[in-house]
N, C-alpha and C positions, 0 to 999 in steps of 0.2 A: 520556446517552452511548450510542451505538449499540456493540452487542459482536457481534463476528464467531466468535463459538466458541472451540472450544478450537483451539490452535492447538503446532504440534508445534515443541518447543524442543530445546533443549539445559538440561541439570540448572538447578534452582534459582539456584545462586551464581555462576551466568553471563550472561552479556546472553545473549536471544534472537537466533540468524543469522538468514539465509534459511531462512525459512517455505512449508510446504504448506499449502495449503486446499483444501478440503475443495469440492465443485460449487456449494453454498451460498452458503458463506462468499467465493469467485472472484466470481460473481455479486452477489452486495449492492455488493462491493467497486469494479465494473465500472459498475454500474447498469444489468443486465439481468438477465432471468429466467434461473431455472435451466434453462428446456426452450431456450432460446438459447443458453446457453453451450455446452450439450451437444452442439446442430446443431454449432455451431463447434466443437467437438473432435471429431464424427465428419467432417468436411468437411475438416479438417486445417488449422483456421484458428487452433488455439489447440492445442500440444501438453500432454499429459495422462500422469501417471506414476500408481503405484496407493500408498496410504499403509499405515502398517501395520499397521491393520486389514484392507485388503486394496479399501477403499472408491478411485474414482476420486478423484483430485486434482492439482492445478496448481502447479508450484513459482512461487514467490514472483517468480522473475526472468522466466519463463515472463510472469505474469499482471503486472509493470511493463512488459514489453515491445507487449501489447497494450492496455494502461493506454496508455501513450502512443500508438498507433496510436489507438485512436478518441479521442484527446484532437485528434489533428492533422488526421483527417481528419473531427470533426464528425459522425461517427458515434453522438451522444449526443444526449437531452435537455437544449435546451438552453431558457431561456426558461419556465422551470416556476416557477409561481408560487411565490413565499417565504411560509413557514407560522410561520416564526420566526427570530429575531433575537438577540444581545444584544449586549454591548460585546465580550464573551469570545467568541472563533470558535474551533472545535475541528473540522479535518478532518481526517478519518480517511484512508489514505490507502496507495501504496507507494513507497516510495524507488525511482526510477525513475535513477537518478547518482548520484557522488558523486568529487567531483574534490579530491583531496590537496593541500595543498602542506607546506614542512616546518612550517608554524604554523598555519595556519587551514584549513579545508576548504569547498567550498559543496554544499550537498544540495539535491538534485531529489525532492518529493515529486508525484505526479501523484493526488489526488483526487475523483473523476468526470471533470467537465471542467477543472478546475482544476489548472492546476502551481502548485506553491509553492517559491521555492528561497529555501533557508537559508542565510547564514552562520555558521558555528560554530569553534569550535579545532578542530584535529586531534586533540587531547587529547580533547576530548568527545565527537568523531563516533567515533573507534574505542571510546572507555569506551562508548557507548550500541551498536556494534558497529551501524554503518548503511552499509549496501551496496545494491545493487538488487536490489529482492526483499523487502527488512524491511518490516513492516508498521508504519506510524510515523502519530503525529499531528503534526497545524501545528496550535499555539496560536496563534492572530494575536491580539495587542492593541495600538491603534493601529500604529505603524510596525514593529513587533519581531514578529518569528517562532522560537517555539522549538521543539523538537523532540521528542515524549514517543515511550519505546515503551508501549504498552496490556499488561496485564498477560493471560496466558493464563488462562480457566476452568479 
């Protein structure tokens, strides 16, 4: 499993909200280099806040919102050979949606190029606290998609 860092939460005995990352950690996430990302936040293409170490970083709805811009306009690699496989798929990824109703909800994660939308209870998507911007996995196994959050280093 691929880990993105540490990742700035809220206390222990809380789900994790919206997250900042860190120049690194935006880029893995994006599927480009860090001297890329950076053009794009001096260019104004990708807005940038500072974390509290004082280091640049990208909030979480910031970095789903161009998550989806290069998922739509094909701005990625796309056609990259497969290195590996199993029955278990694990994309790492950000909640990019997430549409309520009073029982169930559906979740947008966007992936690289990949969206994945979930259905889940409203019960579960607020208990796992998933909004645009959360950093979340899609477990695919055959037809089912569930929803992990990654735990912070």
């Amino acid at each position: 499993m691929q880990r993105f860092g540490t990742l700035e939460t809220e206390p222990a005995d809380r789900v994790p909200r919206v997250s900042t990352f860190r120049i690194r950690q935006a880029s893995e996430l994006l599927g480009v280099s860090d001297d890329t990302l950076r053009r794009w936040a001096e260019g104004g293409r990708i807005a940038t806040t500072t974390d509290g170490a004082g280091r640049i970083a990208v909030e979480g709805v910031e970095l789903a919102r161009i998550a989806q811009e290069l998922a739509e306009s094909a701005d990625h690699a796309e056609g990259q050979p497969v290195v590996a496989h199993s029955v278990r798929n694990r994309f790492t990824g950000l909640v990019i949606r997430v549409v309520r109703d009073t029982v169930m909800a559906q979740v947008e994660i966007q992936a690289g190029p990949h969206r994945f939308v979930a259905l889940l209870s409203r019960e579960a998507t607020d208990e796992l606290g998933l909004e645009p911007g959360v950093l979340a996995v899609a477990a695919v196994k055959a037809t089912n998609v569930s929803v992990e959050i990654p735990t912070a280093r």
